[in-house]
N, C-alpha and C positions, 0 to 999 in steps of 0.2 A: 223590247230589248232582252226581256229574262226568256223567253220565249225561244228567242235566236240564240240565245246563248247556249240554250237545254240542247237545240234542234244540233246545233255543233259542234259542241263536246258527245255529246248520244252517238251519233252518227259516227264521227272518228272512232271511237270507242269500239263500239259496233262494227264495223269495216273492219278495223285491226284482229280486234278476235273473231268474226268470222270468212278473214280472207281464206284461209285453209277450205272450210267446207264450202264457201263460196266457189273455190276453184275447182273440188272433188263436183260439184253440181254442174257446172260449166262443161266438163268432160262429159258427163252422163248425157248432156244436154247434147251436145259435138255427138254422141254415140247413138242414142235412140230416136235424134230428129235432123239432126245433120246443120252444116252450117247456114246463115249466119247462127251465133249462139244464143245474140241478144237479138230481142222484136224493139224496135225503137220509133216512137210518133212523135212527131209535132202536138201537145196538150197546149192546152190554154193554163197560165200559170193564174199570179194575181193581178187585177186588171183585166185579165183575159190577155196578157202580151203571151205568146206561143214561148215554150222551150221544147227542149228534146227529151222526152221519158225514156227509159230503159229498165224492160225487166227480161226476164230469162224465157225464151221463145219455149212455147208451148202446143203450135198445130205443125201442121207439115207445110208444107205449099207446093198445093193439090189445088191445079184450075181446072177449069170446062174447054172445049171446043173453041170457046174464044179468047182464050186468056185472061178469063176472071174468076177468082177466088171462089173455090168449092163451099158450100154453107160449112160454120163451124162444126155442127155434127158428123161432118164429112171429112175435118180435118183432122181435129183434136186426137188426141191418140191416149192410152188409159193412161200411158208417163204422165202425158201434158195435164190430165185430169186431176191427178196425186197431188201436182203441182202446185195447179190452182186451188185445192181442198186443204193444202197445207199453207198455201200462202208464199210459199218459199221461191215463184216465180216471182214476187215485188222484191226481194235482198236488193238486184243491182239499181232500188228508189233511194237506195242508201246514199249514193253518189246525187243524188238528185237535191236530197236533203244538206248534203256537204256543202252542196257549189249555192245553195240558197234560194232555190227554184222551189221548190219543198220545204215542207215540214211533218213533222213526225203524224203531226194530228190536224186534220184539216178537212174539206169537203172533196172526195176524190177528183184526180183530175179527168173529164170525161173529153169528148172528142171536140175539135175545132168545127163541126159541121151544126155544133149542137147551139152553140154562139146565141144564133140567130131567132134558134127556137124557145128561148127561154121568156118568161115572161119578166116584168120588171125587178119584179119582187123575187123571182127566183134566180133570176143574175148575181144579184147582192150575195149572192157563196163565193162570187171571183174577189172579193174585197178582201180574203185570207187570202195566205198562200195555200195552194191545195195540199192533201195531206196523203201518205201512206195508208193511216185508218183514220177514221171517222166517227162523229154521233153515228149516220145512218150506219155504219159498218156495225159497230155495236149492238143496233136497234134490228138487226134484221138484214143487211147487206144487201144482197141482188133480189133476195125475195122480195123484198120488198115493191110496192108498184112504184110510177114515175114521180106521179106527185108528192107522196110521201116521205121519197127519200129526198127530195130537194126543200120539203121545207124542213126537215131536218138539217140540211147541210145548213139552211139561213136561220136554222134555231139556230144551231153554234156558232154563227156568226154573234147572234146577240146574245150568247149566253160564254163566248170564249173565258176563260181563266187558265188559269195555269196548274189548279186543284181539279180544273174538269179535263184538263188535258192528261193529268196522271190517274185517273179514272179510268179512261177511255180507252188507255195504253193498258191498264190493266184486266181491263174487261176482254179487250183483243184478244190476252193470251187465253182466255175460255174458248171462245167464239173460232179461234185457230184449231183448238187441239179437236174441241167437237165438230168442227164443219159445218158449219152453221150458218144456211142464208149463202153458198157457195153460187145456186142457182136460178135464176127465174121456174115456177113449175112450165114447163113445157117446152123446158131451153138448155142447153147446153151450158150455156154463157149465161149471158142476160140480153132481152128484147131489146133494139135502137130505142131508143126517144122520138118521137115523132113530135113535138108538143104536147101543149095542156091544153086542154077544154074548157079551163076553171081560172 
């Protein structure tokens, strides 16, 4: 309950003071990648029941010869890169966290494809609601390999409090300003999930 309470006062809060630069980012966004503004997917919430994510589009859409999506290296553009390194493509998760879909601190929300591939024990991160940042986010973010970052997300599962959740929120803003763990080494982004071995 204190939890939900933090996530919904934070987030209003938040939204109200940075609607202005929220809206100055959206423009720049409309200008150096063109519309839509937002990139929106169907994630696995808590449970794993789907919601609709939104944050602020980052590549171009740039396909092949057959109408499928160019590799991210193909797309991304240095804006979109800034983006991502500063973190300030997740602001419109703000809305995510409002409507209750979200929470400030959680295991990220990753793709509905990945479902399937999780093993028992790595599932059990859907039993929060997914979060903006994270243990793993803190620990290392996309550097990190697969298995790693998920048994961190089911560490915070068993380790939630509301002292580690303002920890985590405060570690972020390091890990924001240095860029830290923005990448996989040999990715733009970060590599799919394919499953575990383990």
């Amino acid at each position: 309950m204190w939890k939900r309470l933090f996530d919904l006062v934070a987030s209003a809060l938040l939204l109200l003071v940075l609607a202005l630069p929220m809206a100055a980012l959206a423009l720049l966004v409309w200008i150096r990648l063109g519309r839509p503004v937002l990139f929106c997917q169907r994630r696995p919430g808590r449970h794993g029941r789907p919601f609709r994510l939104c944050k602020f589009r980052t590549m171009l859409d740039r396909t092949d010869g057959a109408g499928e999506p160019l590799p991210d290296e193909e797309r991304i553009t240095p804006f979109g890169q800034w983006l991502r390194r500063t973190s300030l493509d997740e602001l419109p998760e703000l809305w995510n966290v409002l409507k209750g879909e979200m929470s400030l601190v959680g295991p990220r929300p990753l793709l509905m494809e990945y479902l399937s591939l999780y093993t028992p024990e790595q599932a059990r991160r859907h039993e929060v609601r997914p979060g903006i940042t994270g243990w793993a986010q803190v620990n290392g973010r996309n550097a990190l390999d697969w298995d790693e970052r998920l048994r961190m997300d089911v560490w915070y599962v068993d380790h939630r409090s509301f002292l580690l959740d303002l920890r985590i929120l405060w570690l972020t803003l390091f890990k924001v300003v240095s860029s830290e763990g923005v990448t996989q080494e040999g990715h733009v982004t970060v590599e799919r999930f394919r499953g575990s071995d383990k």
